[in-house]
C-alpha positions as protocol buffer text, in pm:
chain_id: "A"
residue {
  index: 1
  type: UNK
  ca { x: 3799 y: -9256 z: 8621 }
}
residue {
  index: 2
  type: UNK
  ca { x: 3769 y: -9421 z: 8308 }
}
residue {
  index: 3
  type: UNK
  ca { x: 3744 y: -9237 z: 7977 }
}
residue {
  index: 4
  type: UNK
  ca { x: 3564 y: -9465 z: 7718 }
}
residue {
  index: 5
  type: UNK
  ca { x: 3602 y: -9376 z: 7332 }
}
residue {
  index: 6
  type: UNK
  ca { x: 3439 y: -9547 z: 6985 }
}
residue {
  index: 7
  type: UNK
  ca { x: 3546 y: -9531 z: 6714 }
}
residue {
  index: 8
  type: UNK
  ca { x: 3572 y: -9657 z: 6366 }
}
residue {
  index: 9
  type: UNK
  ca { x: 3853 y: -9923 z: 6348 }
}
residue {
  index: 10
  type: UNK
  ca { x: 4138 y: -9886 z: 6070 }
}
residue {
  index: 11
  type: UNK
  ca { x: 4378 y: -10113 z: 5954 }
}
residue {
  index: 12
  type: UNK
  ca { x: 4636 y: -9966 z: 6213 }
}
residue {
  index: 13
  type: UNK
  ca { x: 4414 y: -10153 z: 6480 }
}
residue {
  index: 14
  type: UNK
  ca { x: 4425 y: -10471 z: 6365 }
}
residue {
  index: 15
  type: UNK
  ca { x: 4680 y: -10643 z: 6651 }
}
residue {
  index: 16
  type: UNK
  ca { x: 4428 y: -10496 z: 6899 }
}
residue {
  index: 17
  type: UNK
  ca { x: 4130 y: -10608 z: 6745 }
}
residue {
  index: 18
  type: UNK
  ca { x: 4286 y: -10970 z: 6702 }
}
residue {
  index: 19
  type: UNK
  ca { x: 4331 y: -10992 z: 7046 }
}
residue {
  index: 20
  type: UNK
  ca { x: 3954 y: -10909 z: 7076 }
}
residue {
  index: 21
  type: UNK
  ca { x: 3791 y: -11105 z: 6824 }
}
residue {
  index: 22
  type: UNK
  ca { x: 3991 y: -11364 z: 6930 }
}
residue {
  index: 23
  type: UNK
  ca { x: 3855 y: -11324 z: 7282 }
}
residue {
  index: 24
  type: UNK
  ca { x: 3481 y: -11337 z: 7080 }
}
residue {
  index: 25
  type: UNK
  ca { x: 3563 y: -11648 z: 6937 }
}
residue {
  index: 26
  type: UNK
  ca { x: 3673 y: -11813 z: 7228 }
}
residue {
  index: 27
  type: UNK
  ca { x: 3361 y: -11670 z: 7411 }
}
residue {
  index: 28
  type: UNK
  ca { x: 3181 y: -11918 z: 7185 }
}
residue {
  index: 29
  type: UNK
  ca { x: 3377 y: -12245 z: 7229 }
}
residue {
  index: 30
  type: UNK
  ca { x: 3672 y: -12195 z: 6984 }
}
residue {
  index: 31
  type: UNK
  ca { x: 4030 y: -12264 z: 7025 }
}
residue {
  index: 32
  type: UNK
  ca { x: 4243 y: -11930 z: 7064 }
}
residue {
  index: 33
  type: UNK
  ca { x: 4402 y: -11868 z: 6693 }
}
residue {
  index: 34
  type: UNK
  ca { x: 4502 y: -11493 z: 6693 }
}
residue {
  index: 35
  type: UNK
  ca { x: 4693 y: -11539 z: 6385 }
}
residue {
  index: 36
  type: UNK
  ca { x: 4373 y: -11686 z: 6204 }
}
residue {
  index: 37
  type: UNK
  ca { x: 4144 y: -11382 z: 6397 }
}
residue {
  index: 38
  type: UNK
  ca { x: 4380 y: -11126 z: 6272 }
}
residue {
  index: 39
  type: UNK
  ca { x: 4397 y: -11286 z: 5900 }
}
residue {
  index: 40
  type: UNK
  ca { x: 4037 y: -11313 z: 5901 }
}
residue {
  index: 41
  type: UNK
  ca { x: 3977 y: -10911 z: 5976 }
}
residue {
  index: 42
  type: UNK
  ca { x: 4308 y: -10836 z: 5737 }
}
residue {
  index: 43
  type: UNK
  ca { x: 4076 y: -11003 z: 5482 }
}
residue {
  index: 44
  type: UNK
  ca { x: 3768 y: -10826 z: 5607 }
}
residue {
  index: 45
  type: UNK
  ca { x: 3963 y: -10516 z: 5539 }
}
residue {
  index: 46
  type: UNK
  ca { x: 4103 y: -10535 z: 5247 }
}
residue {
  index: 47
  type: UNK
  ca { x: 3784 y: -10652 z: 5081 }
}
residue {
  index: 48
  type: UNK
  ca { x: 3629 y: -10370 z: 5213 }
}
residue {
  index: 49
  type: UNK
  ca { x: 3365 y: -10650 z: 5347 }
}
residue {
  index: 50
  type: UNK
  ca { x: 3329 y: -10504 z: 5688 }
}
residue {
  index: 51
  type: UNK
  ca { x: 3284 y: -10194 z: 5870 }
}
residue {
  index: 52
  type: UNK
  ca { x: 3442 y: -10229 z: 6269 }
}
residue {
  index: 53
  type: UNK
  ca { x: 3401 y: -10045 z: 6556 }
}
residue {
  index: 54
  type: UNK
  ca { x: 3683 y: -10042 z: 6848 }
}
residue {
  index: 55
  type: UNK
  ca { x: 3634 y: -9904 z: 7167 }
}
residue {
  index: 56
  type: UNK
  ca { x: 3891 y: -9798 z: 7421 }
}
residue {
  index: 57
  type: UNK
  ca { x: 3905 y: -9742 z: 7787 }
}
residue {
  index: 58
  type: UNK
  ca { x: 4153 y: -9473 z: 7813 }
}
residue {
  index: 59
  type: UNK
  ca { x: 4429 y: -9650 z: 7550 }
}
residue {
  index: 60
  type: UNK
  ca { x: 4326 y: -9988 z: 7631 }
}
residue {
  index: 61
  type: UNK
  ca { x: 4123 y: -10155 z: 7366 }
}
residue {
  index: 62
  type: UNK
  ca { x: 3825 y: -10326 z: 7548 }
}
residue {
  index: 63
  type: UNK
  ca { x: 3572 y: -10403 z: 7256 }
}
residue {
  index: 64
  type: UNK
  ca { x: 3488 y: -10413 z: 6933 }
}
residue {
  index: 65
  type: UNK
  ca { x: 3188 y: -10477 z: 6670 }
}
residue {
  index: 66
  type: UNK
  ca { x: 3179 y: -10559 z: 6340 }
}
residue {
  index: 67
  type: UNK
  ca { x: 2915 y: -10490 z: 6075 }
}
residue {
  index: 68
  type: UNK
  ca { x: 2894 y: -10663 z: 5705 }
}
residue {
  index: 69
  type: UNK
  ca { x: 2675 y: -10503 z: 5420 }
}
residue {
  index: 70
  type: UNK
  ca { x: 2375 y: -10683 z: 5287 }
}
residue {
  index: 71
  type: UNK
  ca { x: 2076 y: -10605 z: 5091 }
}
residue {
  index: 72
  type: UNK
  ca { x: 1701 y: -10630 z: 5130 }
}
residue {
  index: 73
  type: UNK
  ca { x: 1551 y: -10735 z: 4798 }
}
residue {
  index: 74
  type: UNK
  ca { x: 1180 y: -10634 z: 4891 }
}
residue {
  index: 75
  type: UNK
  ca { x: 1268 y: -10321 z: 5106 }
}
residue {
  index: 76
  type: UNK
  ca { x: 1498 y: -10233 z: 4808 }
}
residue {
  index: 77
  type: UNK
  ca { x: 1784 y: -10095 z: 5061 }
}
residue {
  index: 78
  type: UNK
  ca { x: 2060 y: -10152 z: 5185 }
}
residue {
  index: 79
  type: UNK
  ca { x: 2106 y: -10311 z: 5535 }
}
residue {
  index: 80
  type: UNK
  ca { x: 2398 y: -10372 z: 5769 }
}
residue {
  index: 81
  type: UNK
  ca { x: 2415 y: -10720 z: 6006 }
}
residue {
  index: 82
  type: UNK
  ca { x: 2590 y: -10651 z: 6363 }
}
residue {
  index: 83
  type: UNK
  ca { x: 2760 y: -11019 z: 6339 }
}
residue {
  index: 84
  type: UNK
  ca { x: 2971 y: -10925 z: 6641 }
}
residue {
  index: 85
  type: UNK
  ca { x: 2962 y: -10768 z: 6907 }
}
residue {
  index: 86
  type: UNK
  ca { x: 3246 y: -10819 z: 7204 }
}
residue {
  index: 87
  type: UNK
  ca { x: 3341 y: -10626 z: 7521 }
}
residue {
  index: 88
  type: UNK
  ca { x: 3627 y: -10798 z: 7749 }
}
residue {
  index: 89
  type: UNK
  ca { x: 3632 y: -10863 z: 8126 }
}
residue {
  index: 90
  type: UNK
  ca { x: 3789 y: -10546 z: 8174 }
}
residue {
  index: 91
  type: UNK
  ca { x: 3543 y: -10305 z: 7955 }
}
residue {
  index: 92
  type: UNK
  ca { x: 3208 y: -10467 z: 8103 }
}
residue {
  index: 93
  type: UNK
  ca { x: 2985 y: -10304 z: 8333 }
}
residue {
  index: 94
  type: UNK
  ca { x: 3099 y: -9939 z: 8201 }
}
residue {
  index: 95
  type: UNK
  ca { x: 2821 y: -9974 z: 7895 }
}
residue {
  index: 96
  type: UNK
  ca { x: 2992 y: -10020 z: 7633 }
}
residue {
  index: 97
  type: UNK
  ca { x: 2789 y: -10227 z: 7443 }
}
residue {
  index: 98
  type: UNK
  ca { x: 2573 y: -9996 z: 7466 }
}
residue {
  index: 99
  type: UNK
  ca { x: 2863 y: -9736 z: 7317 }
}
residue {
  index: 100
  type: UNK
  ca { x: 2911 y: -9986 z: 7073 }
}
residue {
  index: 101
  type: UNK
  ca { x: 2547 y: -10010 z: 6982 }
}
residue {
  index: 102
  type: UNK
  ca { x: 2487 y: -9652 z: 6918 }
}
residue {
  index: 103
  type: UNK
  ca { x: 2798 y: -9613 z: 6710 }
}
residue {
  index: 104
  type: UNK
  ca { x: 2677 y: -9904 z: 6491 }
}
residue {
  index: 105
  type: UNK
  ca { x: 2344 y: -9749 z: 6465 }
}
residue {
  index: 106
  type: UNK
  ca { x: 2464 y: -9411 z: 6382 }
}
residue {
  index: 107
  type: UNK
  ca { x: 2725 y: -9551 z: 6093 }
}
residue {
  index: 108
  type: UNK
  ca { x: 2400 y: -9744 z: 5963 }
}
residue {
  index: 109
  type: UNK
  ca { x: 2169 y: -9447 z: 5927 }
}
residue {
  index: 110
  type: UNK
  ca { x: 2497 y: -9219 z: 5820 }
}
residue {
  index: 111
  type: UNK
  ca { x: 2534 y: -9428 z: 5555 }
}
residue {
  index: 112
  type: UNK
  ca { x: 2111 y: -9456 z: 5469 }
}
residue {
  index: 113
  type: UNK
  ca { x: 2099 y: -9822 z: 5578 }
}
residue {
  index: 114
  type: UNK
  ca { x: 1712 y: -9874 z: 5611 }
}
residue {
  index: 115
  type: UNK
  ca { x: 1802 y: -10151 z: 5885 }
}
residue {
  index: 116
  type: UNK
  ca { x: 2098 y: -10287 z: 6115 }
}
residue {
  index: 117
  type: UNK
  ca { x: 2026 y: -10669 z: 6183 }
}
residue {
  index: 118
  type: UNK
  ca { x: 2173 y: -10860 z: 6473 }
}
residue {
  index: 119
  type: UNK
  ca { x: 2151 y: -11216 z: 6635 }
}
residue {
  index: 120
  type: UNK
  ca { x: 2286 y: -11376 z: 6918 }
}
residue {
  index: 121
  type: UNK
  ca { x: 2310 y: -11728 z: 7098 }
}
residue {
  index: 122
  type: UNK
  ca { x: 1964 y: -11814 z: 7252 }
}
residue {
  index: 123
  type: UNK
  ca { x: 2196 y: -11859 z: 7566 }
}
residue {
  index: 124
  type: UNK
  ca { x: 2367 y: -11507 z: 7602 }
}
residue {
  index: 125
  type: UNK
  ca { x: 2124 y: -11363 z: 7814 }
}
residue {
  index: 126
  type: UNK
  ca { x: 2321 y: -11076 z: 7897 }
}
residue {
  index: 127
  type: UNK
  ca { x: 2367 y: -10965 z: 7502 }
}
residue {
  index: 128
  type: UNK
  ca { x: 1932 y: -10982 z: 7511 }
}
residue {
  index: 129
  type: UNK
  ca { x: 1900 y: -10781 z: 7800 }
}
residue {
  index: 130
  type: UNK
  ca { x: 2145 y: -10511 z: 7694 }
}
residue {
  index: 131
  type: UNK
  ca { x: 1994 y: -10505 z: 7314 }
}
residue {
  index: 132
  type: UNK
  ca { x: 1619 y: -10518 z: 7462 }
}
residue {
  index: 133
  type: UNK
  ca { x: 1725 y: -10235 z: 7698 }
}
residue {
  index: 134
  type: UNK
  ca { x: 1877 y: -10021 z: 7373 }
}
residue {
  index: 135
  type: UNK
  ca { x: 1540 y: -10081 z: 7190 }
}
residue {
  index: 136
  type: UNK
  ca { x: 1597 y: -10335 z: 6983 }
}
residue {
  index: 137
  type: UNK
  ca { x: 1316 y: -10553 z: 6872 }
}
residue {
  index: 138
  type: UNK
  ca { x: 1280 y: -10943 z: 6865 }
}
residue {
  index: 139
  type: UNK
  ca { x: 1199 y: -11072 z: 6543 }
}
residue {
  index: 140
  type: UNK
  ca { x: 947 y: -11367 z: 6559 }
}
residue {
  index: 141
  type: UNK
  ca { x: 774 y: -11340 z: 6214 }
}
residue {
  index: 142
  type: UNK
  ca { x: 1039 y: -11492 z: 6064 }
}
residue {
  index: 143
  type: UNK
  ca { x: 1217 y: -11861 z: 6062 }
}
residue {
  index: 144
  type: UNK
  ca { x: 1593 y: -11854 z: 6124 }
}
residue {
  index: 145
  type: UNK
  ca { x: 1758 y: -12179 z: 5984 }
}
residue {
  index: 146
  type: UNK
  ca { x: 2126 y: -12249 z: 5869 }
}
residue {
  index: 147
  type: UNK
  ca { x: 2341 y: -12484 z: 5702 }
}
residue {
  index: 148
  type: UNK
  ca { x: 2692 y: -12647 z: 5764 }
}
residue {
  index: 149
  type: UNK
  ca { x: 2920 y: -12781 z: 5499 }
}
residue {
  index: 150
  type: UNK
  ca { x: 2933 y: -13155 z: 5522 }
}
């Protein structure tokens, strides 16, 4: 029987969670870097940019999510964007995203966030059904662009 734990990540996890966010990145088309995955959170860290989330089955890490502060300048509050959101082959089907979800949530309100933001890849399907299925709401009053550097 599986025992599945959240928590909130600390420095001390960072090997796991570069194995895991490098698993994210590859999930969207990147090259495996684990190096650059685990320099990027180091940075995260010691910025105090981000807030992550790690989840174990038992004391194998499985998943992770990561949340960076923002503000809303005509809510006047602060908000928190899920960027990331990652559960390997071994931690799916046991609802942990769900786990990871909820502990995201709760840190948000905790911390008198008036909103936690997320987006995903029009093509992850699964990642809609499991944040439609939580409650979360589509957002279609507003136009999503971006930019690349050139």
């Amino acid at each position: 029987m599986s025992t599945i734990s959240i928590r909130q990540a600390a420095l001390t996890d960072i090997d796991a969670l570069s194995v895991l966010f490098d698993g994210y990145r590859q999930f969207y088309g990147r090259e495996s870097d684990v190096a650059a995955a685990k320099q990027f959170l180091i940075d995260r860290f010691g910025n105090g940019e981000s807030v992550l989330f790690i989840a174990h089955d038992g004391s194998e890490p499985i998943g992770f999510t990561q949340l960076y502060p923002s503000f809303s300048s005509v809510s006047l509050g602060r908000i928190y964007v899920l960027n990331d959101l990652f559960v390997n082959e071994l931690g799916r089907r046991k609802g942990v995203g769900s786990k990871l979800l909820a502990a995201a949530a709760d840190f948000a309100r905790a911390v008198g966030a008036i909103r936690l933001a997320l987006s995903t890849s029009n093509t992850n399907t699964a990642a809609q059904t499991l944040y439609e299925t939580e409650g979360w709401e589509r957002d279609d009053d507003f136009f999503y662009t971006y930019t690349t550097k050139k």
